[in-house]
KOLRO-348116 format. One line per field, with one value per residue (C-alpha): chain; residue number from 1; x, y negated, z negated. Coordinates in steps of 0.02 Angstrom, whole numbers, plus 50000, padded with zeros to 5 digits. Example, Ala and Ser with C-alpha at 12.3 -4.5 7.8 and 13.67 -1.06 7.14 Angstrom:
! KOLRO-348116
cadena c(A,A)
num c(1,2)
X c(50615,50684)
Y c(50225,50053)
Z c(49610,49643)
***
This chain:
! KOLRO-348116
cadena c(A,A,A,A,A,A,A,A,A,A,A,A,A,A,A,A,A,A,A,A,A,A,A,A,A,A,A,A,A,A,A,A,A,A,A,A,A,A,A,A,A,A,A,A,A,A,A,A,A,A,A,A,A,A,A,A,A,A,A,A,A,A,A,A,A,A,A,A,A,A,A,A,A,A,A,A,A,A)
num c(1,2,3,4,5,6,7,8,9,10,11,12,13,14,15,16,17,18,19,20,21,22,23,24,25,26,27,28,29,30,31,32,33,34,35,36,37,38,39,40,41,42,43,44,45,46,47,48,49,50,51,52,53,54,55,56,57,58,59,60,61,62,63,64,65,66,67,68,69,70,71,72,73,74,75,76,77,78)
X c(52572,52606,52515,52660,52638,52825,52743,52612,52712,52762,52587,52531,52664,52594,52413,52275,52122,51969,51832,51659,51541,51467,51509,51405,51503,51588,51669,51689,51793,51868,51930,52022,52098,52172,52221,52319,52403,52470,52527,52613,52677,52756,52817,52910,52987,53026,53130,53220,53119,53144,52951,52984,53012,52860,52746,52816,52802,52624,52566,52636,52537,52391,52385,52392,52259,52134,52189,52161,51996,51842,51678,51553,51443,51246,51166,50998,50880,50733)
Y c(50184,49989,49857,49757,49612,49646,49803,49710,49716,49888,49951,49843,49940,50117,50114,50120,50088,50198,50098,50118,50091,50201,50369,50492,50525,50684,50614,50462,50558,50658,50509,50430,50616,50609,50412,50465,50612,50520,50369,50476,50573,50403,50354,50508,50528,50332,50403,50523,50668,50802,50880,51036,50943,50849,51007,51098,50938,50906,51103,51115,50955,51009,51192,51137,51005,51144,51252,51152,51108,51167,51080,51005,51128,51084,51013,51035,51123,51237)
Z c(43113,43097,43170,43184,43301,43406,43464,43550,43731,43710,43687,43827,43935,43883,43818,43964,43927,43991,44052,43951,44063,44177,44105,44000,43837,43899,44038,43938,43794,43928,44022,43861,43821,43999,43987,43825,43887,44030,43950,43809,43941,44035,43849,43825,43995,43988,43816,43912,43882,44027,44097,44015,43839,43864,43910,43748,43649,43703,43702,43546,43462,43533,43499,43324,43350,43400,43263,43133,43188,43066,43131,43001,42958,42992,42845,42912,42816,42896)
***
Protein backbone atom coordinates (compact mmCIF):
# COMPACT_ATOMS: atom_id res chain seq x y z
CA UNK A 1 0.00 0.00 0.00
CA UNK A 2 1.16 3.67 -0.94
CA UNK A 3 0.20 6.71 0.57
CA UNK A 4 0.51 8.47 -2.48
CA UNK A 5 -1.18 11.81 -2.41
CA UNK A 6 -3.18 11.27 -6.24
CA UNK A 7 -5.06 8.59 -4.45
CA UNK A 8 -6.48 10.97 -2.10
CA UNK A 9 -9.94 11.43 -4.34
CA UNK A 10 -10.20 7.91 -5.05
CA UNK A 11 -10.20 6.89 -1.45
CA UNK A 12 -12.54 9.68 -0.69
CA UNK A 13 -14.91 8.00 -3.36
CA UNK A 14 -14.73 4.46 -1.62
CA UNK A 15 -13.65 4.55 2.06
CA UNK A 16 -16.66 5.28 4.61
CA UNK A 17 -15.96 6.01 7.67
CA UNK A 18 -17.84 4.39 10.78
CA UNK A 19 -18.77 6.83 13.28
CA UNK A 20 -17.06 6.31 16.89
CA UNK A 21 -19.25 7.51 19.03
CA UNK A 22 -22.04 5.96 20.50
CA UNK A 23 -21.29 2.31 20.01
CA UNK A 24 -19.87 -0.35 22.40
CA UNK A 25 -16.72 -1.83 20.73
CA UNK A 26 -18.51 -4.81 19.19
CA UNK A 27 -20.84 -3.02 17.27
CA UNK A 28 -18.24 -0.50 16.79
CA UNK A 29 -15.72 -3.14 15.08
CA UNK A 30 -18.68 -4.66 13.54
CA UNK A 31 -19.81 -1.48 11.95
CA UNK A 32 -16.24 -0.76 10.24
CA UNK A 33 -16.17 -4.69 9.04
CA UNK A 34 -19.53 -3.95 7.31
CA UNK A 35 -18.40 -0.23 6.06
CA UNK A 36 -15.35 -2.11 4.44
CA UNK A 37 -17.10 -4.86 2.88
CA UNK A 38 -19.43 -2.59 1.22
CA UNK A 39 -17.16 -0.08 -0.02
CA UNK A 40 -14.78 -2.89 -1.37
CA UNK A 41 -17.70 -4.34 -2.71
CA UNK A 42 -18.72 -0.78 -4.65
CA UNK A 43 -14.82 -0.70 -5.68
CA UNK A 44 -14.91 -3.95 -7.27
CA UNK A 45 -18.22 -3.77 -9.00
CA UNK A 46 -17.22 -0.04 -10.07
CA UNK A 47 -14.05 -2.33 -11.79
CA UNK A 48 -16.34 -4.40 -13.55
CA UNK A 49 -16.47 -7.19 -11.27
CA UNK A 50 -19.84 -9.24 -11.78
CA UNK A 51 -21.75 -10.15 -7.93
CA UNK A 52 -20.76 -13.58 -8.24
CA UNK A 53 -16.91 -12.55 -8.69
CA UNK A 54 -17.17 -10.35 -5.83
CA UNK A 55 -18.86 -13.05 -3.41
CA UNK A 56 -16.00 -15.60 -4.45
CA UNK A 57 -13.41 -12.88 -4.25
CA UNK A 58 -14.53 -11.73 -0.84
CA UNK A 59 -15.39 -15.46 0.61
CA UNK A 60 -12.33 -16.47 -0.56
CA UNK A 61 -10.10 -13.52 1.30
CA UNK A 62 -11.88 -14.05 4.19
CA UNK A 63 -12.00 -17.73 4.62
CA UNK A 64 -8.35 -17.40 4.65
CA UNK A 65 -8.44 -14.48 7.07
CA UNK A 66 -10.13 -16.78 9.70
CA UNK A 67 -7.85 -19.55 8.95
CA UNK A 68 -4.94 -18.09 9.54
CA UNK A 69 -6.00 -16.72 12.68
CA UNK A 70 -4.02 -18.11 16.00
CA UNK A 71 -5.11 -15.86 19.04
CA UNK A 72 -2.39 -14.73 21.62
CA UNK A 73 -2.18 -17.11 24.03
CA UNK A 74 -2.87 -15.77 27.85
CA UNK A 75 0.22 -14.86 29.55
CA UNK A 76 -1.36 -14.73 32.83
CA UNK A 77 -0.01 -16.64 35.43
CA UNK A 78 -2.20 -18.27 38.42
Amino acid sequence: MTDNPSDFSEHELFVTEFPKQGYGIVDYLQGRVHFALLDQMKLMHTSGMTREQIKETILTRVSEIIENFEPEKDSKSS
